[in-house]
ZAMARGU-4260 file (C-alpha; in steps of 0.2 Angstrom, whole numbers, plus 5000, padded with zeros to 4 digits):
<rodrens>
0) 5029/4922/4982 | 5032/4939/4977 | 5021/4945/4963 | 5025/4959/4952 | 5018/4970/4938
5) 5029/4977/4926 | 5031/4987/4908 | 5023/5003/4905 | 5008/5010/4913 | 4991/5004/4908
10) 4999/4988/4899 | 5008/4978/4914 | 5013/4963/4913 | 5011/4950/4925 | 5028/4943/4935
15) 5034/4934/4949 | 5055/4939/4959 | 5062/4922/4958 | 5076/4919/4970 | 5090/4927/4962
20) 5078/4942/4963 | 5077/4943/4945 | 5059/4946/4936 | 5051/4930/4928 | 5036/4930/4915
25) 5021/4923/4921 | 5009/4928/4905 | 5010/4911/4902 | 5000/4906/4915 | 4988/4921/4920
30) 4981/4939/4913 | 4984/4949/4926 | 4990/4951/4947 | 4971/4955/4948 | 4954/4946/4952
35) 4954/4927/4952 | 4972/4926/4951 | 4972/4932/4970 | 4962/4916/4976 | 4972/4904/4988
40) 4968/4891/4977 | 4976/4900/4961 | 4991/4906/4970 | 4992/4891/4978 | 4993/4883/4959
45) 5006/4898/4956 | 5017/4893/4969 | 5019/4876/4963 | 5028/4883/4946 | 5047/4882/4946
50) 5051/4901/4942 | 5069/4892/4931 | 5052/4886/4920 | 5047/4905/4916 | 5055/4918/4906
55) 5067/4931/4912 | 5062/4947/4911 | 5078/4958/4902 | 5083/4972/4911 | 5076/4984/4921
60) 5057/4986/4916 | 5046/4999/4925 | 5036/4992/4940 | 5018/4994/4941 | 5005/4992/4954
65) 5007/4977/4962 | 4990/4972/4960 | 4978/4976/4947 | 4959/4980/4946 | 4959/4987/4962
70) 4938/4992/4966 | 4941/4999/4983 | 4954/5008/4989 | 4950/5008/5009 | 4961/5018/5022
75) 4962/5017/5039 | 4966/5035/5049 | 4975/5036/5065 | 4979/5017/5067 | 4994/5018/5078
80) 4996/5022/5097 | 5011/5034/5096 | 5003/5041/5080 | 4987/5046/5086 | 4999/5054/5101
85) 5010/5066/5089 | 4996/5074/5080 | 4987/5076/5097 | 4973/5065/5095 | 4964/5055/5105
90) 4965/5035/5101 | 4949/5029/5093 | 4937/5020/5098 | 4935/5011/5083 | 4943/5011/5067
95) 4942/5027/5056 | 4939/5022/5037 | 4940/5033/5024 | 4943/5031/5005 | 4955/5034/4993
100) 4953/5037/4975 | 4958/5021/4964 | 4965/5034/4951 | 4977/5039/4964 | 4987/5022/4961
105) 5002/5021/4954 | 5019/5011/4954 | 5029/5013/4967 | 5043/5023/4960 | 5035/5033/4948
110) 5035/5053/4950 | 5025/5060/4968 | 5016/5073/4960 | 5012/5088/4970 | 4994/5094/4966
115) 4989/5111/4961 | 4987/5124/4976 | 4997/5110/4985 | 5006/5119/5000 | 5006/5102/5014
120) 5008/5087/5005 | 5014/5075/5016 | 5021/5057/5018 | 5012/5040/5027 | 5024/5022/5025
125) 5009/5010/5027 | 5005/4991/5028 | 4993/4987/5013 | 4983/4971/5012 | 4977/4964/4996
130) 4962/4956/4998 | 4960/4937/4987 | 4941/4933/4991 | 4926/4940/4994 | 4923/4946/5013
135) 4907/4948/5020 | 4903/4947/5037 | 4917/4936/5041 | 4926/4933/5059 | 4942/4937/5065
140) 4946/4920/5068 | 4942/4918/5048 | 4950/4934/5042 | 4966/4928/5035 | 4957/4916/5025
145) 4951/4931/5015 | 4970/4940/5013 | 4979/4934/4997 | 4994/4945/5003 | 5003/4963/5008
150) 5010/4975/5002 | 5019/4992/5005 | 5007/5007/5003 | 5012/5027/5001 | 4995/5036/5008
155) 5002/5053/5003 | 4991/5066/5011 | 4988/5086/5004 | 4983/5091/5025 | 4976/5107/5020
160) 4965/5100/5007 | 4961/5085/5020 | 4959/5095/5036 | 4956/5115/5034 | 4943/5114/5019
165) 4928/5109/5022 | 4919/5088/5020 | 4928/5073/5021 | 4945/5068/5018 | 4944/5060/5004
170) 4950/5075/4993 | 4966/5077/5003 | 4970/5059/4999 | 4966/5055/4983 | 4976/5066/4970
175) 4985/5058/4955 | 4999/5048/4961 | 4994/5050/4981 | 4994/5031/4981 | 5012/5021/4976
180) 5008/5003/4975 | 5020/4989/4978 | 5033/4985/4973 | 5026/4967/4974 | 5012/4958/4985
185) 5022/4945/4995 | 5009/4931/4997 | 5001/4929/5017 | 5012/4914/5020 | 5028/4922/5017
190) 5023/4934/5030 | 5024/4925/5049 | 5017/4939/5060 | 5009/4955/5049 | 5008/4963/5067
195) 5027/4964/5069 | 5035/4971/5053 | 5046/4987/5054 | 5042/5001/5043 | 5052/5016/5038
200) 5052/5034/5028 | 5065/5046/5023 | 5064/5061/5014 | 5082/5065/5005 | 5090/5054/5014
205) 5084/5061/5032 | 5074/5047/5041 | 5056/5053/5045 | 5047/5037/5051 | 5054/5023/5060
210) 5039/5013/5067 | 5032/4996/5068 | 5017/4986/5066 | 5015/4980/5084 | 5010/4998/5089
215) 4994/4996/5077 | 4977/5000/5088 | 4967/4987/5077 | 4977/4973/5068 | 4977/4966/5052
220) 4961/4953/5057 | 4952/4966/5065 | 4952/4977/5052 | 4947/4964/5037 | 4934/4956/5051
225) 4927/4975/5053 | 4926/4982/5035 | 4917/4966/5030 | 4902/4972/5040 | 4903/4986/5029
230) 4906/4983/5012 | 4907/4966/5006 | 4925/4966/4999 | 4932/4961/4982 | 4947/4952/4975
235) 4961/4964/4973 | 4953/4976/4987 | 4968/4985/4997 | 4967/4990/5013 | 4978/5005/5019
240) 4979/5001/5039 | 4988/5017/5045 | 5004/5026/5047 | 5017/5027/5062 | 5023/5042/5068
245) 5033/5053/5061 | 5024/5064/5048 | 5027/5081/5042 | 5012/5086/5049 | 5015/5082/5068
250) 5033/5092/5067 | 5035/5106/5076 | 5039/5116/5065 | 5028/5107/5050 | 5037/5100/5035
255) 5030/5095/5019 | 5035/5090/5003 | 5040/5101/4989 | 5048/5098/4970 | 5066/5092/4969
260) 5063/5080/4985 | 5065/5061/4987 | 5056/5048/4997 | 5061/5030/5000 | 5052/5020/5012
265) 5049/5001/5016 | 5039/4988/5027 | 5051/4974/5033 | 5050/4961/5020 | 5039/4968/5007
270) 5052/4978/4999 | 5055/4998/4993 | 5048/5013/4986 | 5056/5027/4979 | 5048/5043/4974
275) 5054/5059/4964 | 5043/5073/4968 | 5039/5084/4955 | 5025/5098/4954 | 5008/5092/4944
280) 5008/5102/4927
</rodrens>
């Protein structure tokens, strides 16, 4: 299935892209893409509704985050082999986690604002898993059990904020609309290998990232298996596990993103995103 949350933001509606690609109601049936809706055993009971039974959605309604409710926004930094290589940095020994502000999450073709003081605001295609169940401590072997499904992720970055001022990252990652969401979580068994999906950036029409999953240092199990010694993790938890190559940051010379650009991007099978980017007021 591909679950959707649409109408204005704040107020989103929960959906489900029936074949035709078109947008059916699924108020009917749940509150929200959020919490207990993400169990296997609910979207298992979701999967068994014939979309023709739900109402169409008329036109062409804003999309919202993909999942709601979201507690922990958990980002993994220099996940890929050819990655870690362009920014000159060596491949880590284990993952590096950091988070992201939840208010940073928006839909995924609303306006990429530029913070204040911005001057290196950069872009990161990532895989995004939604997590359906409570982790905690679980194995690799298990780890799936815990996935309700993925999705395509934006970690914009402000590098200045996150690398030349002093603390953590977390500042340069987590500025209103840093975080596009969606456009729908494609359930796990719509996905045959999470480790093999292509993923791809432009930036006005000028292809920036062209990468693939497979060159990830820590898969998908590894990393739900790892963060659960951690941090138990919650229902509509997302996991942000890296970007390929191919970021303004690691050009020579350096580009970034200024007003009046546009990014598209995509993860083979989990659709598009489509930023306007605009300065913050």
């Amino acid at each position: 299935m591909k679950l959707v949350r649409y109408g204005e933001a704040g107020a989103e509606k929960p959906g489900l892209i029936d074949a035709s690609g078109k947008i059916r109601d699924l108020s009917g049936h749940v509150p929200d893409i959020a919490g207990e809706t993400l169990d296997p055993v609910q979207l298992d009971k979701l999967s068994r509704i014939d979309p023709n039974s739900l109402p169409e959605v008329a036109g062409n309604p804003r999309l919202g985050p993909c999942v709601g409710g979201t507690g922990k926004f958990i980002c993994i930094g220099l996940n890929y082999s050819d990655h870690a290589a362009e920014t000159g940095a060596a491949v880590p020994s284990e993952p590096i986690v950091f988070m992201k502000a939840t208010s940073a999450i928006v839909g995924p073709n609303d306006d990429l604002l530029i913070p204040r003081g911005s001057q290196k605001t950069d872009w990161e295609v990532e895989l995004g898993i939604v997590i359906g169940k409570k982790a905690k401590y679980v194995s690799e072997e298990d780890a799936l059990d815990y996935v309700a499904g993925y999705c395509v992720l934006h970690d914009v970055s402000e590098r200045a904020f996150q690398i030349e001022r002093q603390g953590q990252w977390t500042k340069g990652k987590s500025a209103d609309t840093f975080g596009p969401t969606g456009p729908w979580m494609v359930t796990k068994d719509e996905v045959k290998d999470p480790q093999n999906l292509k993923l791809w950036l432009t930036v006005n029409g000028e292809k920036m990232q062209d990468g693939n999953t497979s060159t990830m240092i820590y898969g998908v199990k590894h990393l739900v298996s790892y963060l659960s010694r951690f941090m138990s993790l919650q229902p509509g938890d997302l996991i942000s596990t890296g970007t390929p190559p191919g970021v303004g940051m690691g050009m020579k010379p350096q580009r970034f993103l200024k007003p009046g650009d546009v990014v598209e991007l995509g993860v083979e099978g989990l659709g598009t995103q489509k930023q306007n980017v605009k300065a913050d007021a």
